[in-house]
N, C-alpha and C positions, 0 to 999 in steps of 0.2 A: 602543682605543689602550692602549700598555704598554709597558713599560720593555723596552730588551732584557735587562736583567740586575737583576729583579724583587730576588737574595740580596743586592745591593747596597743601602747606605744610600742613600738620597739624592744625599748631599754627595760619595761615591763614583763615581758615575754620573756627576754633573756634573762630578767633577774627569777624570774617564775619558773624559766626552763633549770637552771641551779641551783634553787631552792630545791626544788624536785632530787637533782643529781645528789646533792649533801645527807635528805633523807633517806639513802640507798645506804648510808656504812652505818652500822651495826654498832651503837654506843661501844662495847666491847673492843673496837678497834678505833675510837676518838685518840687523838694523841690526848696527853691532858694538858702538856704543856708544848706548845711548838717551840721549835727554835725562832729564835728572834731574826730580826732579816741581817742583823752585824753577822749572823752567823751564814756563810757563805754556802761552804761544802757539805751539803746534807748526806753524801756517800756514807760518811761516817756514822749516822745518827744509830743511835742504840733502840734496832728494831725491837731486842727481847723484851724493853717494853711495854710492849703491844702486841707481841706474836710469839705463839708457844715455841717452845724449843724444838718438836718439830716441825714446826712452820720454816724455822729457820736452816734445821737440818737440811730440808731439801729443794727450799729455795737457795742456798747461800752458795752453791758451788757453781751454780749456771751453767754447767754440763750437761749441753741435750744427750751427747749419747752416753752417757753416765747414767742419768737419770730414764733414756729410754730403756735401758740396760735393766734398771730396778725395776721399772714397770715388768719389766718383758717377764721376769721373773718371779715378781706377784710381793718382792720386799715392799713394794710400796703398791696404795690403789690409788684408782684414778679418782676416787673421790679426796683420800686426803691430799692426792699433789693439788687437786685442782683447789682445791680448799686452800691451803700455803699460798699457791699462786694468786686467788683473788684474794686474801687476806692481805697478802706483801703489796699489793699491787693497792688495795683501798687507803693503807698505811701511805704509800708513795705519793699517790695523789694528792695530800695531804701538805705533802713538804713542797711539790713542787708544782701539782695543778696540769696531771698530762690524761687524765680520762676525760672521753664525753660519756659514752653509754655504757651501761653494767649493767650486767643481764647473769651475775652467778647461779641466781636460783637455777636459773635455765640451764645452766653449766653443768650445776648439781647433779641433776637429772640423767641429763645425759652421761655424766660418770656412771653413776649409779646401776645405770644400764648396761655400760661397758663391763662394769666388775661384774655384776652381775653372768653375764654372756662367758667371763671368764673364768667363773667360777664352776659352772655349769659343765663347760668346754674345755677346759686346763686350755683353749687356744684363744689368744688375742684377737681382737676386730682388726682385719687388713689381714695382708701377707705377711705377718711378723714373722714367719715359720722364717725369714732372709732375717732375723732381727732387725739391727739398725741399719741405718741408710736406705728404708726400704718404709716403715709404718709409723704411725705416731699413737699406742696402744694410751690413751687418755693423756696425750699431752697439752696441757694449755697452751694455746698459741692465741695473741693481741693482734688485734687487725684495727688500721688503720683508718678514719672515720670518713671512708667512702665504698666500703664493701660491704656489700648490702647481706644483712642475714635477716631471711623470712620471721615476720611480725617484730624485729627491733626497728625504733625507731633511725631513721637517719638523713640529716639536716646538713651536712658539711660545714657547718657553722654558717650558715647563714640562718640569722632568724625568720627570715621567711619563709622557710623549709621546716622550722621547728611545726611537729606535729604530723612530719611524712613517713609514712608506717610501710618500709620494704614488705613487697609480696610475695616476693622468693628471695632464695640463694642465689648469692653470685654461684658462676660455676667455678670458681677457686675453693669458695666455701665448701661448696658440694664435694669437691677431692678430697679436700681437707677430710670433710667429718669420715665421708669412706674409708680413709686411713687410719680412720680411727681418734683425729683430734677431736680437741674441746676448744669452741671459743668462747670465751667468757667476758670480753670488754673491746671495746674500741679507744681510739686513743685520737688527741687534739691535733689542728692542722690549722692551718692557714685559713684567712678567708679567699675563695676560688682555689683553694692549695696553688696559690702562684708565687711565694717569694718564701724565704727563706730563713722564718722565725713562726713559730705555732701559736698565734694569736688570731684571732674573729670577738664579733659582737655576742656571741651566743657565750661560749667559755671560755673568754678571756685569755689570759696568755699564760703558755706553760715556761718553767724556770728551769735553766740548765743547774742537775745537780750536783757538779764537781764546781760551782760557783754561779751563784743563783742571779747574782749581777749583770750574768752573759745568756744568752739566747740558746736555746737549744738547737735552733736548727730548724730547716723545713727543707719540704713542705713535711715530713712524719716524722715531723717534730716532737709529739708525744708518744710516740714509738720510740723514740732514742731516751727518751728520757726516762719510761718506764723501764725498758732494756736495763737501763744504766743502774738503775736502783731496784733492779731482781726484782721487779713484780712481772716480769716476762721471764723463759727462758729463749722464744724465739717470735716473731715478729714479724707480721707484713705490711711492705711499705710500698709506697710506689714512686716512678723517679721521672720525670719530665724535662728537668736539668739538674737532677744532684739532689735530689731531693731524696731518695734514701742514702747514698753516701756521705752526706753533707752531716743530717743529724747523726746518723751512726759515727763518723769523726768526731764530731763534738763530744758527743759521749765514751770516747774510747774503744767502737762496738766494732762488729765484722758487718756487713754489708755486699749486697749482690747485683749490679744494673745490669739484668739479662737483656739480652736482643728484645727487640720486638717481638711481640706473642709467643715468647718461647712458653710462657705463661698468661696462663688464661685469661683474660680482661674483662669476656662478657659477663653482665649483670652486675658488673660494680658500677659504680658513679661518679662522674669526672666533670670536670668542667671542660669548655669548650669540646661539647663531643661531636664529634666531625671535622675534625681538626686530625687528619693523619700523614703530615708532610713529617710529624716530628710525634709521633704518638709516646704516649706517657706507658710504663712497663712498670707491673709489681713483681717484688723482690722480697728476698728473707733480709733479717738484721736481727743480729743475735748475739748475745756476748760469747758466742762458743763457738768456736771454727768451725770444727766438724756440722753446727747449724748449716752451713751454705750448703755442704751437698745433701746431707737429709732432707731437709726442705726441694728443695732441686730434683730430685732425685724421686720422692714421693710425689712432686707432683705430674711429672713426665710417667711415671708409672701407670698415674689414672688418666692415660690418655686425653688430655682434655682437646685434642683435634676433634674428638666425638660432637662433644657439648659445645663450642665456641668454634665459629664457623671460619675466624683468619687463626685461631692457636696455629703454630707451626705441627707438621708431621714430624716431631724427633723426640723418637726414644731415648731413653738415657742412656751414654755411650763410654761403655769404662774403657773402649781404647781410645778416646780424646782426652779421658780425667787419667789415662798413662802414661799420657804426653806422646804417642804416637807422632804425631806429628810436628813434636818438637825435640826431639834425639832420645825420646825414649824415656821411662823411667831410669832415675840414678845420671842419667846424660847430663851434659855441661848446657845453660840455658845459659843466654846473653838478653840483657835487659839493658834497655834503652832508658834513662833518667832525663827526662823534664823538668830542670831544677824552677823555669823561667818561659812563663810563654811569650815574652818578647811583649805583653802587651803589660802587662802587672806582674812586679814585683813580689812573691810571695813576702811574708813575714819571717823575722829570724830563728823562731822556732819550728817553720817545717823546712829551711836551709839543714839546719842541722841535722833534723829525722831524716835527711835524702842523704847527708855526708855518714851517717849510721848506717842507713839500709847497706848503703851499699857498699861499705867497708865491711859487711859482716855478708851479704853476698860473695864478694870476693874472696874471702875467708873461707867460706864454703866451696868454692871451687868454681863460682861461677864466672864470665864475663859481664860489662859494663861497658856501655857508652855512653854516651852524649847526645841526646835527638835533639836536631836544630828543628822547632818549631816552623813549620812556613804558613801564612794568611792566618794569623790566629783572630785578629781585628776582624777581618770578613767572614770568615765563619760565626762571629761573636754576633757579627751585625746582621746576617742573615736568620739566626735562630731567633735575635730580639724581632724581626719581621714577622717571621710565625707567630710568634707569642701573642703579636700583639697584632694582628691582621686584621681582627675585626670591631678593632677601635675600641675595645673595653666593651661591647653591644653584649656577649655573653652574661659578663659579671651586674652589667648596670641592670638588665632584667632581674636579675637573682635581688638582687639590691632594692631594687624598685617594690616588690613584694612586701615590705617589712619600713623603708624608710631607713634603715641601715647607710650608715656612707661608705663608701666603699674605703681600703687598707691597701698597706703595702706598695710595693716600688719597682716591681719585673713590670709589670701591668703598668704602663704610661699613660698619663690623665686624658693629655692631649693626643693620643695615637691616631694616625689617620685608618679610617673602615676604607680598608683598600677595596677596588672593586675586584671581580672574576679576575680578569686578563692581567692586573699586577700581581696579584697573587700567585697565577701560575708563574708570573715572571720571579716570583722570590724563588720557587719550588724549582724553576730552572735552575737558577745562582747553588741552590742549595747540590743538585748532583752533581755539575759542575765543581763546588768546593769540593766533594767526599771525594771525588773521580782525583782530582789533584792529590789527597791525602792517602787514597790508597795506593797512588804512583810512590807517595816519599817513602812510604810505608815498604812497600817490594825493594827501590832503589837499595835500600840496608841492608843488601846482601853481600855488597862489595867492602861494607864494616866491619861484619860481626865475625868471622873466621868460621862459622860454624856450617858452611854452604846451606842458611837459612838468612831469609829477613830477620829480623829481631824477635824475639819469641813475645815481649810484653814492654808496654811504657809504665815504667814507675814516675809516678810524680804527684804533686800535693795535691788531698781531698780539696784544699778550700785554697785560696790566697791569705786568708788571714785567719788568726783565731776565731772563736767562737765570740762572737762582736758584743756589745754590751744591746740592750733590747731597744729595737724601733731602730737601729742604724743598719742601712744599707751594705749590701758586698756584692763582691763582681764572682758570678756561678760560672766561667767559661772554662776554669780547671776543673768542672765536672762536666759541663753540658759540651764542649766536645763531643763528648762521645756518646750523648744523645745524637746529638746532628748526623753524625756519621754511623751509628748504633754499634758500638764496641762495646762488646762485653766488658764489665770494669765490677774490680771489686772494692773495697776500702778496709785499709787492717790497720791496729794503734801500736805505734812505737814507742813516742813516749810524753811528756806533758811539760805546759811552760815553766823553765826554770828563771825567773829575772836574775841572777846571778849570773848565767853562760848568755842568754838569750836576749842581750842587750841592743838596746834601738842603734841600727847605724845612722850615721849621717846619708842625709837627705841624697840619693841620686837625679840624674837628670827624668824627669818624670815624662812616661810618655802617652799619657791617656788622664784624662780624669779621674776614673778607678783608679790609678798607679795610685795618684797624689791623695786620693781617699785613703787608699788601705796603708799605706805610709803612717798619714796624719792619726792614725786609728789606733795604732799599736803603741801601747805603754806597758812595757813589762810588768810591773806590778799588780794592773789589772787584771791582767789573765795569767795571774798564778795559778800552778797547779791545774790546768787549762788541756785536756787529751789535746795530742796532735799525729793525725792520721796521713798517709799515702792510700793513693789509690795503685792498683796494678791492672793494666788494660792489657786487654787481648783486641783479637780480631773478631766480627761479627758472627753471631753462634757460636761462639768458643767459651759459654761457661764454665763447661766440664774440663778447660784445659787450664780456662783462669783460677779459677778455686786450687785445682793442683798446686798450681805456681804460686800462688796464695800462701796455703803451707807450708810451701818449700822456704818462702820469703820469712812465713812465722819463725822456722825452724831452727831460719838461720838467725834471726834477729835473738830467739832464745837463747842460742849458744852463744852469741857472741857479749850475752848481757853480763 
């Protein structure tokens, strides 16, 4: 990989690669006036105008299966959704800086063909004859800027990769379009996607849009944030430690960390590849629940054990999404709450969202306990040894290409390039911790009354709010369940109020993170600030967490 214009500086390239990007939106949809940066929370902003009323009609409700529904039907084509969606989406960009690549024309196209095909056929591309939960008949769907779609460009923000033109499809991509989607843009990330705000040298940093002061999130970070401001209605992310829950919380959104290969990996592009003691998983993130299992669910359908040689063998199983194996549907679930991993403190605003879930849980008829975290420090410290195994030698090469300095704070400056034999020694420590975690996990059966283990851990996307940009957070209330590969989802309850959500006095601090995320949180800052729970399952338990997922929405609905 290589710059296309090596005699260029750096900061040349990248200001030449965004020049480029700026001249891709269509006078037509310039804003005329931005909001000014006093102004925080661009959700509000008055897209009509800049986008016709039906632009708005059927962007604005973010209902995938609503809007698959219209498709299916032929009320809407795939050429004006996909038109609303890359319209909404070139307007969003705007306010808060979350695309790198756009490629609509290309989009176009391929609508064009779809209607086409349906016109012809009264039948949809895919097996729509199952409607929803089953095809994606021209639905726009944003992928995040490391999945490669044959002849777009893709850099992962590194400028020394500006200029690298993918030769095929990932084979996610490939499902994708057989079901019938449309991808039409990519979206901002990190530099190495390693830490947990969507900034690089190439396109700079994207802005949380419920407060533009705070971070959106990473590593698909501009996935959450396009999400958040309806230029998506669904979204793929990938998660290495919370990196699609993380952003999807920040923005309020739904989010999915499937197992290992439950979903396809091959032909996208990652950093540290060969790195599979803790392999990185893509996932949906979408403002519409019923997103997790359409997305899910279509891509299990296009087998992609075919095309990717470790995808797992599992078809989609609607007696796990029945809860089969959790007393059934309609049955009483018992949910285990992590208010506190013993290492960090969360913040006072998802204390509250945990003291909500689960009053309105139990209102629903369910049970609740309490899960005493055990080794959460040594799990923290074994996954930072992964991360960081080969001394930053991955990133420095990418780096070294361009003259770029390298970003970010997962990735330690000084990390030591372990050799073979300590490495396998992390990778030991690492089965060793999961082996212990699935023993506390089973013990829970002597808790719950339901003559099961706990069916799922509720507990916070993040430790603290959505952080203001370029400050540090501790990832280990998501990357858990990296380490040990628990399916985990992330759903929004409710956002910071400084009124209830007042700073407590200082506790005895037990980690430098503690006393970071402490000193970080000023109510006032993260006004109006989403604040998310994740819900974990057991490893391959998608199709039972999404359920529970649901269930979780359903009851937080009612109980609002």
């Amino acid at each position: 990989m290589g710059s296309i214009a090596p005699e260029l500086s750096w900061q040349e390239t990248a200001a030449k690669k965004k020049a480029a990007q700026a001249a891709l939106i269509p006078p037509s949809l310039v804003i005329k006036s931005l909001p000014g940066p006093d102004v925080l929370d661009v959700t509000t902003f008055d897209f009509s105008t800049v986008l016709s009323s039906r632009d708005i009609e059927i962007t604005e409700p973010g209902d995938v299966g609503a809007l698959l529904a219209k498709l299916a039907s032929g009320e809407y084509t795939a050429v004006e959704v996909t038109q609303a969606y890359s319209n909404r989406a070139l307007v969003a960009h705007q306010l808060v800086n979350c695309l790198t690549e756009i490629f609509v024309d290309q989009a176009l196209e391929r609508a064009k063909e779809l209607d086409a095909i349906f016109a012809k056929t009264g039948k949809p591309v895919g097996p729509l004859q199952q409607r929803m939960y089953v095809v994606y008949l021209g639905l726009p769907i944003s992928l995040k800027d490391q999945i490669d779609v044959e002849g777009i460009e893709l850099n992962m923000g590194y400028v020394g990769w500006v200029g690298n033109i993918s030769q095929k499809n990932s084979v996610l991509v490939d499902i994708l379009l057989a079901q019938g989607a449309i991808v039409y843009c990519r979206t901002n990330i990190p530099q190495a996607l390693m830490f947990g705000e969507a900034v690089n040298a190439v396109w700079g940093s994207t802005l949380n849009p419920f407060n533009r002061n705070l971070t959106c999130g990473g590593s698909s970070g501009g996935e959450g944030a396009l999400i958040g401001l309806k230029g998506s209605p669904l979204g793929v992310g990938s998660d290495l430690g919370g990196s699609i829950r993380i952003p999807a919380a920040f923005q309020g959104l739904y989010g999915l960390r499937p197992s290992y290969n439950r979903v396809p990996y091959q032909g996208s592009t990652n950093s540290m590849e060969g790195q599979e003691a803790v392999p990185s998983v893509l996932g949906p993130m979408t403002s519409s629940i019923d997103g997790l299992k359409i997305f899910m669910k279509a891509v299990a359908d296009g087998k992609p054990w075919l095309a990717d040689p470790i995808a797992l063998r599992l078809p989609w199983n609607e007696d796990e999404y029945a809860l089969k194996n959790h007393g059934g549907e309609g049955g009483q679930l018992c949910f285990a709450f992590m208010a506190d991993d013993g290492v960090v403190k969360p913040q006072p605003p998802y204390l509250r969202a945990m003291e909500e879930t689960k009053k309105a849980l139990v209102a629903a008829g369910h049970k609740v306990i309490d899960w005493a975290p055990i080794d959460m420090a040594e799990g923290h410290k074994i996954i930072m040894d992964i991360y960081n195994a080969d001394g930053g030698h991955d990133i420095d090469l990418a780096c070294k290409l361009s003259g770029e300095p390298r970003m970010g704070w997962v990735l330690q400056k000084d990390a030591k390039h372990l050799s073979t034999y300590e490495y396998w020694q992390v990778c030991k420590a690492k089965l060793a911790h999961i082996k212990k975690q699935l023993d506390h996990w089973e013990a829970t059966v002597a808790q719950t009354g339901t003559g099961r283990p706990v069916d799922a851990i509720i507990c916070p996307a993040s430790a603290n709010s959505p952080q203001p940009h370029g400050k540090a957070q501790y990832i280990y209330y998501t990357a858990f369940c990296n380490l040990a590969d628990y399916s985990a989802s992330v759903f929004p309850v409710t956002k910071v109020d400084p009124a209830v959500d007042v700073k407590l006095p200082a506790h005895e601090f037990r980690a430098p993170a503690d006393k970071m995320i402490y000193e970080l949180y000023e109510p006032e800052m993260y006004r109006n600030a989403p604040i998310s729970l994740q819900c974990v399952g057991r490893k391959n338990e998608e199709e039972a967490v999404i359920r529970m997922t649901e269930i979780i929405a359903e009851a937080l609905a009612k109980a609002a």
